[in-house]
C-alpha positions, 0 to 999 in steps of 0.5 A: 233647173235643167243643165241646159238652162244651168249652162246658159246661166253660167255663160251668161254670169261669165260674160258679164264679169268680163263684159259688164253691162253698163248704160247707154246714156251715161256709161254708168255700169250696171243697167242697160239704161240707168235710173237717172238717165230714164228719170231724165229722158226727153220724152216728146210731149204728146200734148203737143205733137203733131197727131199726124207725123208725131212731130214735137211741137206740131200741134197746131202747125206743123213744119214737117208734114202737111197732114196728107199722110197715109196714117191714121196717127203717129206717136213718136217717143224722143228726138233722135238724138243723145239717149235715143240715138245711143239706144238705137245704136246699141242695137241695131249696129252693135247687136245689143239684142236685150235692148228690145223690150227697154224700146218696147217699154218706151212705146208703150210710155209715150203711147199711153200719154197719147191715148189721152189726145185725140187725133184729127178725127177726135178719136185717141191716138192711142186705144189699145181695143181698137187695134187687131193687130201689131206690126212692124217695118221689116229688116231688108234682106241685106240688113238682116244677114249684117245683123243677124236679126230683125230688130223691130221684129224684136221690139214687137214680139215684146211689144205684143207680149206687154199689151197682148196685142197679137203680132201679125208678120204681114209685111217684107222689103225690097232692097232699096238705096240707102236713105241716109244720104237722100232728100225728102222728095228723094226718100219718097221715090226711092221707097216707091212700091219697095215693101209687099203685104204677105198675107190677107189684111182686110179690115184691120186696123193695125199699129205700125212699128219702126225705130226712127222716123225721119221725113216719114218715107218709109212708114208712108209707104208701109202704110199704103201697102196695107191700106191698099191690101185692104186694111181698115187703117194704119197707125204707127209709132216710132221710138225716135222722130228726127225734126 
């Protein structure tokens, strides 16, 4: 072991006896997130999500989308609330970076029950064959200065490094209004034309990255912009999905 790596080491050891991990699902010390509270994590049934949207429930009618999406498929792993919530919280606002690959595992979850289900056109919602490349909603500017990092550029690298899928960093965003406090229809316009595909995409078929999807806006509009840079098609997946 070099000094350096002796180091980091030592730091690391320091600043978990004054600061000791505990989990954010139940507070519990010890683990980011507990064994219990991964034993009873409300995953969404892909069963019986919409093959669309991702919404729970929505495999025969769907109340959040018309099935007119952009996407080819979207798998969404647990409704953004309790642990879901608390997760995306711990990283993204308080900077717990060690989260990553826990959401990336949780992707991989749900989209590995999803590749039993098919989509709409029969085909699975998930074939890890059939992609060429991982990519993800990127951080506006303005949001990577508050935070310091890109947070779902985090969960894709790990992500890509689980499936081997390779990451492509294809896509950046303009800076828009803040869409919490947006409608539906509202959402929608004030995304229009805000993300820029940065590199040649032609003919692949990519999975798409995001941590919440809420009325679909933002991954919507990610994907008509690789699909209009001619890519062969989109899919995404969310850890969270508000319904």
């Amino acid at each position: 072991m070099g000094q350096q790596d002796f180091c980091s080491e030592a730091l690391e050891g320091i600043q978990e006896l004054l600061w000791p991990t505990r989990c954010v699902g139940c507070d519990m010390p010890g683990e980011l997130l507990c064994g219990d509270c991964r034993e009873h994590m409300p995953w969404i049934g892909q069963r019986w999500a919409c093959p669309v949207c991702g919404a729970p429930f929505g495999w025969l009618t769907c109340t959040e989308c018309k099935r007119d999406w952009e996407l080819a498929t979207t798998v969404c792993c647990l409704p953004f609330s309790g642990v879901a919530a608390r997760m995306i919280t711990c990283y993204k606002d308080e900077g717990e970076r060690r989260m990553a690959p826990v959401i990336a595992a949780a992707m991989l979850t749900s989209l590995d029950e999803a590749s039993a289900w098919p989509r709409v056109d029969g085909l699975p919602r998930f074939d890890a064959a059939a992609l060429d490349g991982v990519c993800f909603v990127p951080a506006t500017a303005e949001a990577y200065t508050r935070r310091g990092f890109d947070h779902m550029e985090l969960v894709a690298s790990h992500f890509s490094a689980a499936t081997g899928i390779p990451l492509v960093d294809v896509l950046a965003r303009r800076s828009t209004r803040d869409q919490r406090e947006l409608g539906r229809a509202e959402r929608a316009l004030n995304l229009a034309g805000s993300v820029d595909v940065v590199d040649d995409v032609r003919g692949l078929n990519l999975l798409l990255l995001d941590d919440v999807i809420t009325t679909g806006a933002t991954v919507r509009e990610a994907a008509r912009a690789l699909l209009q840079r001619g890519a062969g098609e989109v899919s995404a997946c969310a850890l969270a999905r508000v319904w």
